[in-house]
C-alpha positions in Angstrom: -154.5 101.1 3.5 -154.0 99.6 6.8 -156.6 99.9 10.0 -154.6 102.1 11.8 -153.2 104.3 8.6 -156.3 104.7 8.1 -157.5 105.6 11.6 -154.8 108.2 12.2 -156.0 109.5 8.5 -159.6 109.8 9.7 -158.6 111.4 13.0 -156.4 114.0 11.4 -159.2 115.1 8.9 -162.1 115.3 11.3 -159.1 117.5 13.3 -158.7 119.9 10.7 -162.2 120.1 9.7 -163.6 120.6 13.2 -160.9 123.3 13.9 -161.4 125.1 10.1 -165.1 124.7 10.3 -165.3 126.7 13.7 -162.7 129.1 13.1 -164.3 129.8 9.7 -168.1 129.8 11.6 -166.9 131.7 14.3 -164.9 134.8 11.6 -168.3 134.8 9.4 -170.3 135.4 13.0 -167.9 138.2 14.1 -167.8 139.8 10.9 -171.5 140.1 9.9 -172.1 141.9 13.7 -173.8 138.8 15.5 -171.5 139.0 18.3 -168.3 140.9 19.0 -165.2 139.7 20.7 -165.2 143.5 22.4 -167.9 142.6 24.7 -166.6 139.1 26.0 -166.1 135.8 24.5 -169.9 133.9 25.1 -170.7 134.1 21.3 -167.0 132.3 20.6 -167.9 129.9 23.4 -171.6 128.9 22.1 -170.4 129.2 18.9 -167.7 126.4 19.8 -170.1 124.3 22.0 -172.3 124.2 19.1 -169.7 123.6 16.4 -168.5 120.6 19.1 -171.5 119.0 19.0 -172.7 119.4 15.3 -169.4 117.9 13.9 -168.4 115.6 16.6 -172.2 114.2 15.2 -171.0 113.8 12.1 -167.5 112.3 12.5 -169.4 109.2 15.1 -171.6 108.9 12.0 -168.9 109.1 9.9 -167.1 106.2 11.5 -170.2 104.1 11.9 -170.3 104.2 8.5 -166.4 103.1 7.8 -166.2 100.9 10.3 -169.5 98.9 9.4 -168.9 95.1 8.2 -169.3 94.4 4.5 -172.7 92.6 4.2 -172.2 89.1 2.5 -172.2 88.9 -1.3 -171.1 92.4 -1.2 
């Protein structure tokens, strides 16, 4: 795969992940009571700051990792 296909394929996933992963987050909080979207949107909004920060962690990790030179021998 080339550098870019495979750039635009990692940029698309973490995408989709980080906007599955908070919609699903967010539904599960709603739904067992935490917070209610009746009374204002600060749950959905820390809820998204937190979900921000928690994957956008793991996708720079995540590219570290990919984009890390092959040791010698290896």
């Amino acid at each position: 795969m080339t550098g870019n296909l495979a750039a635009i394929g990692f940029m698309v996933s973490w995408v989709l992940g980080w906007g599955i992963g908070g919609s699903l987050i967010d539904a599960g909080l709603i739904q067992a009571g935490v917070y209610s979207l009746e009374t204002g949107q600060l749950g959905t909004a820390t809820t998204f700051a937190a979900w921000t920060l928690a994957w956008g962690g793991f996708g720079w990790w995540l590219y570290g990792r990919f984009t890390r030179p092959n040791p010698p021998g290896a």
